[in-house]
C-alpha positions, 0 to 999 in steps of 0.5 A, a space after each residue: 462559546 459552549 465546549 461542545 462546539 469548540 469540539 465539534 470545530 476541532 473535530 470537523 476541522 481533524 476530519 477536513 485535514 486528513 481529507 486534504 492531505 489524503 488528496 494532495 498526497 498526489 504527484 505534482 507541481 501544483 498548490 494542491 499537490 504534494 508541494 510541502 504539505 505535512 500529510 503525515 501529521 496526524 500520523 506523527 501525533 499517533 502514539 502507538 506508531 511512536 512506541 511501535 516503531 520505538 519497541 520494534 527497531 529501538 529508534 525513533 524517526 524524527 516525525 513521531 517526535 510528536 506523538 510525545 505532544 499527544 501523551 503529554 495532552 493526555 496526561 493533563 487532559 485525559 483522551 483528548 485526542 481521541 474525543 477532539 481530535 481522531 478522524 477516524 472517531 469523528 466519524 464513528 460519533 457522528 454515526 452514532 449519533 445518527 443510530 441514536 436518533 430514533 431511539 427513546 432515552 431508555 433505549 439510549 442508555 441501554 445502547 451507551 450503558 458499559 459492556 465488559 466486552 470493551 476490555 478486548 481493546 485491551 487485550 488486543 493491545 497486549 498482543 500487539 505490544 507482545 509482538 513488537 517486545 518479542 524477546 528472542 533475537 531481532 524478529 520483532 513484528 509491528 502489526 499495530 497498523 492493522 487496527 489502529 485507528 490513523 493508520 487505518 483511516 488512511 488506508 482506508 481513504 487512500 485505498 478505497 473512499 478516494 478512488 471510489 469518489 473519483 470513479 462515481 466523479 468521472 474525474 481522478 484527483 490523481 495523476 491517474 486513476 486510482 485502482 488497488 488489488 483489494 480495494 474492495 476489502 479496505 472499503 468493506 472493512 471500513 463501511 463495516 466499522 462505520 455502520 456498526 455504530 448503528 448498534 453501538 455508538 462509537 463501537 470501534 472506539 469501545 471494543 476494538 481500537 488499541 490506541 484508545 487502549 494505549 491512551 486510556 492507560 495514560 488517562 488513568 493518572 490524568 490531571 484533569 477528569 470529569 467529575 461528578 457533584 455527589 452533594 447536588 446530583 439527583 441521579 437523573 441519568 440525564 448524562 448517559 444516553 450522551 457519554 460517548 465512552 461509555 463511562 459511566 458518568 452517573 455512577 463510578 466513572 470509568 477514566 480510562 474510558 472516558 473520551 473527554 467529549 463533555 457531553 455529559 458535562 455541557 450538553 446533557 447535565 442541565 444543573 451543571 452538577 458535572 465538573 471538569 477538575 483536579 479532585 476525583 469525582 464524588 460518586 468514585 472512579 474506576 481507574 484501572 482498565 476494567 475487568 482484565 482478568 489475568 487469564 485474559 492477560 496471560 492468553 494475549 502474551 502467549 498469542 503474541 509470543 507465538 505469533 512472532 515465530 508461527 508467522 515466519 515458519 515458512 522462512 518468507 522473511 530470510 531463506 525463502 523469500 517471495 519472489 514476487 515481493 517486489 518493494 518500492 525503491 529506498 525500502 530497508 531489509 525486509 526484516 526492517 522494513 516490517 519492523 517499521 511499516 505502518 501499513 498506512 497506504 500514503 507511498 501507495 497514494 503518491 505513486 503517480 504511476 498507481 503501481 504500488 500495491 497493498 499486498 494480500 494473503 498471497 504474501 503471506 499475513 505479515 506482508 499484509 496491506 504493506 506496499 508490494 508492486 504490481 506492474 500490470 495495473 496503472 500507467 506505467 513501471 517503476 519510474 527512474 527519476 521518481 522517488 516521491 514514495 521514500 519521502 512520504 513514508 512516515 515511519 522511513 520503512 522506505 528511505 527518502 533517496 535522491 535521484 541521483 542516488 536512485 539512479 547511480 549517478 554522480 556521487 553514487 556512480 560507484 555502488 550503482 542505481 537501486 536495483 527493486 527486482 529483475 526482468 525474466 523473459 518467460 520464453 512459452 509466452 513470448 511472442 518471438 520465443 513462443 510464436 514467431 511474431 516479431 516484437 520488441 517492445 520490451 527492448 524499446 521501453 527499457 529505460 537503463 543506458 546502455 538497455 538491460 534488455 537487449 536482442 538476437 536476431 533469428 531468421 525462421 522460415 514461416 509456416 507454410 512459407 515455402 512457395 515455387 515462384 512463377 516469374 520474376 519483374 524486375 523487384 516484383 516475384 510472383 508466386 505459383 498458387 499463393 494466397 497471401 493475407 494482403 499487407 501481413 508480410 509488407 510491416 518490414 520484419 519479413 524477407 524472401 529468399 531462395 530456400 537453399 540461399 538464405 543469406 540472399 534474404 530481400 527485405 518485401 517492402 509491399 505485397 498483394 495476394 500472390 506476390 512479393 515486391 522485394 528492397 533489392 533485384 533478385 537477378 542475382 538468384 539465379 534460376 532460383 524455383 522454390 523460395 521461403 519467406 523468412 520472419 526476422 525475429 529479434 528474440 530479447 535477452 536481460 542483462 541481469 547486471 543492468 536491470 534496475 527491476 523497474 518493470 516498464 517492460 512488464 507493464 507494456 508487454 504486449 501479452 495480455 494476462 501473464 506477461 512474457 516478462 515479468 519482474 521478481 524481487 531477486 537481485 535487489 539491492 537491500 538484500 544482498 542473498 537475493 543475487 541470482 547465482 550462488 557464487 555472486 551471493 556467497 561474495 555478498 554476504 
């Protein structure tokens, strides 16, 4: 079988797998979904999230063991990876190819000829690379999963393609239907890398793609590489409309970015003057990234020396925290959890209550695309017995956690359950604060035992609610001149009472337009002539020792927009200056 096919199997094969894993990273007990599957995989054999999580908090999580398996291969083979095995490339060659299609050879080897604008990866690299050995204090960024091409494929598939499917499908793959805040810029910025290979075959790969960089700086003192037979070749250029890295096999071949795709090699060369072997290649190589001028190289060091500190200027990371950074259960201090998240979306695909978010611009650019909760959006809060988002994370940016140490129980009675936030009742929004309307929702649903939310209950004469009675039969008042609303006032949170008696309150239990069939014989009211109708409001009140910040509350408040309680980040248990008064967080800290 000739190679190429072998590698168009291996890619189709990588493509299929995140695919699948991105699909059973779902919620459930079933054989396709999260049941075992190693859906960080491709993850794991990420280079540049090894040495990035590596770099930022000097430790490796086992997972990213692998990745040492992709430098090896590259050391030997050259970028393998990159031309077997990258989903995301798979993509961007296969739309090449497509883009190359009505083009004639001439203009094939214009569109893959090298341009020394592919030394941005390069650059781009050093930035990120600057960040993460930020060498003033522990404030080292990861911001690598931004561009780098898992991660982003992920997110991109998690966030924008799969919901989108499910959408045009009618049908969720999920336990719920997926929505995300800012879905639409993911599926942008992914559709836009995709179809700029129309221009330029594999455009991400050649210009943008920072492990590509990484790797081709590993590919440079590789054992195996594609030569060129000087003695035989008759300099046909046969070989260039269909090298995929733009490396000019036909002259001085560029290792480092060649993506060992063996086009040149198996397709193109049909006298076979082209050798994958040891010795270098007769017509010389280029082995050093190309064109990196010192200039260039000084300009991304300084960027990224300056990016560390102009990103935090505004404290968000320490004193000035955002209270509406709310993070999923098991995630570490914020500085850590920065240091280590990938931005890869897999513990916001898992969520079976779609409430984890990608954070936008509004959290700051560090915080970008990292899982924030939004409990407006999905099916419910936080859930207490879940906590499938630590065990998918695969970088441990969220630790893994049991329930019961989730909840504080058993052998974690003693610290107390996780604490992501606290509920405030916003009391200009509430409806027994703000309008006189009872509801108790927030109460019902609060999960904890005994409730964080608990309520004070208010008699308040309604308005227009004081009336002179006309006669009174039996449990029956009739009232002079009313016009009540048939059936508002039978719902049981309303009384009557004599207006200077109150306390003599009689539940109505039914109504019609002009009167008022009471629980009780009003006898002993006397020769009462004037009476009020009194709304019971049971106005709620959060515990802030007992509140988890689960935000069930929230999402089923029934305000619509803005909800009368809402869940912010203090009081949180990874951060002990987070505690809501001053006394409490001087003892912590």
């Amino acid at each position: 079988m000739r190679i190429v096919i072998v590698r168009r199997i291996s890619q189709v094969f990588f493509l299929a797998l995140l695919v699948w894993f991105c699909i059973v990273a779902n919620f459930g007990t079933e054989w396709w979904q999260l049941r075992g599957w190693p859906i960080n995989l491709i993850l794991q054999l990420d280079p540049l999230v090894a040495i990035g999580t590596l770099l930022t908090t000097h430790t490796l999580y086992a997972g990213l063991a692998w990745a040492l398996v992709t430098i090896i291969v590259t050391i030997i083979f050259g970028r393998i990876f990159c031309g077997w095995v990258c989903p995301f490339g798979t993509l961007h060659q296969f739309f090449g190819w497509l883009g190359q299609l009505p083009r004639n050879h001439k203009q094939k080897i214009e569109a893959n000829r090298f341009r020394r604008a592919q030394v941005i990866k390069y650059y781009i690299l050093l930035v990120f690379l600057g960040m993460m050995l930020w060498p003033w204090g522990r404030d080292r960024i990861l911001q690598s999963g931004l561009l780098d091409p898992i991660p982003f494929i992920h997110r991109s598939v998690n966030m924008a393609v799969l919901p989108a499917v499910e959408m045009l499908l009618g049908k969720s793959l999920s336990t719920a239907p997926r929505q995300y805040e800012g879905g639409w810029v993911l599926g942008a910025l992914f559709f836009a890398t995709i179809f700029a290979n129309f221009y330029i075959p594999r455009f991400y790969c050649r210009f943008l793609c920072p492990l590509g960089a990484l790797l081709g700086l590993f590919a440079r003192i590789s054992l195996f590489r594609i030569a060129k037979n000087a003695r035989k070749c008759t300099d046909c250029t046969l070989c260039e409309p269909a090298c995929e890295g733009a490396c000019d096999p036909a002259g001085s071949i560029r290792i480092s970015e060649c993506l060992m795709c063996f086009n040149c090699l198996d397709d193109a060369c049909t006298k076979k003057f082209l050798e994958y072997r040891i010795r270098e290649s007769d017509g010389g190589e280029v082995k050093l990234p190309p064109d990196l001028r010192r200039r260039g190289v000084l300009a991304s060091l300084g960027a990224s020396l300056l990016a560390v500190p102009m990103m935090r200027l505004n404290g968000s990371v320490h004193t000035n925290t955002n209270p509406l950074l709310v993070r999923p259960p098991g995630s570490l201090p914020e500085p850590e959890f920065l240091q280590r998240c990938i931005k890869c979306g897999e513990c916001m695909r898992v969520c079976p209550t779609n409430v984890l978010m990608p954070a936008g611009l509004d959290r700051g650019f560090e915080a970008l695309w990292t899982p924030v909760l939004n409990f407006r959006i999905g099916t419910s809060g936080c859930m207490p017995n879940c906590v499938a988002c630590g065990h998918v994370c695969p970088t441990a940016a969220i630790r893994p956690l049991t329930v019961e140490e989730k909840r504080g129980v058993g052998q974690y009675a003693e610290q107390g359950p996780i604490r992501i936030g606290t509920a405030f009742v916003d009391r200009s929004r509430c409806l027994p604060w703000a309008l006189d309307t009872p509801c108790i929702v927030c109460e019902e649903v609060c999960p904890v035992t005994p409730k964080a939310i608990f309520v004070r209950e208010e008699y308040q004469i309604i308005r227009e609610g004081v009336f002179h009675v006309e006669t009174i039969r039996g449990r029956e008042v009739i009232l002079k001149n009313a016009k009540l609303p048939v059936g508002r006032y039978a719902t049981g949170d309303y009384f009557l009472a004599p207006l200077d008696q109150r306390e003599a309150r009689l539940q109505i239990t039914n109504q019609t337009t002009n009167s008022l069939i009471l629980a009780g014989e009003p006898a002993q009211w006397g020769e009462a002539q004037r009476v009020a109708i009194l709304v019971r409001l049971q106005r709620p009140h959060v515990e802030p020792n007992l509140c988890i910040g689960c935000g069930i509350c929230e999402h089923d408040c029934p305000v619509s927009g803005l909800r009368a309680i809402r869940v912010t980040a203090e009081n949180e248990s990874r951060n002990p200056a987070s505690a809501l008064r001053l006394a409490e967080r001087s003892l912590k800290l």
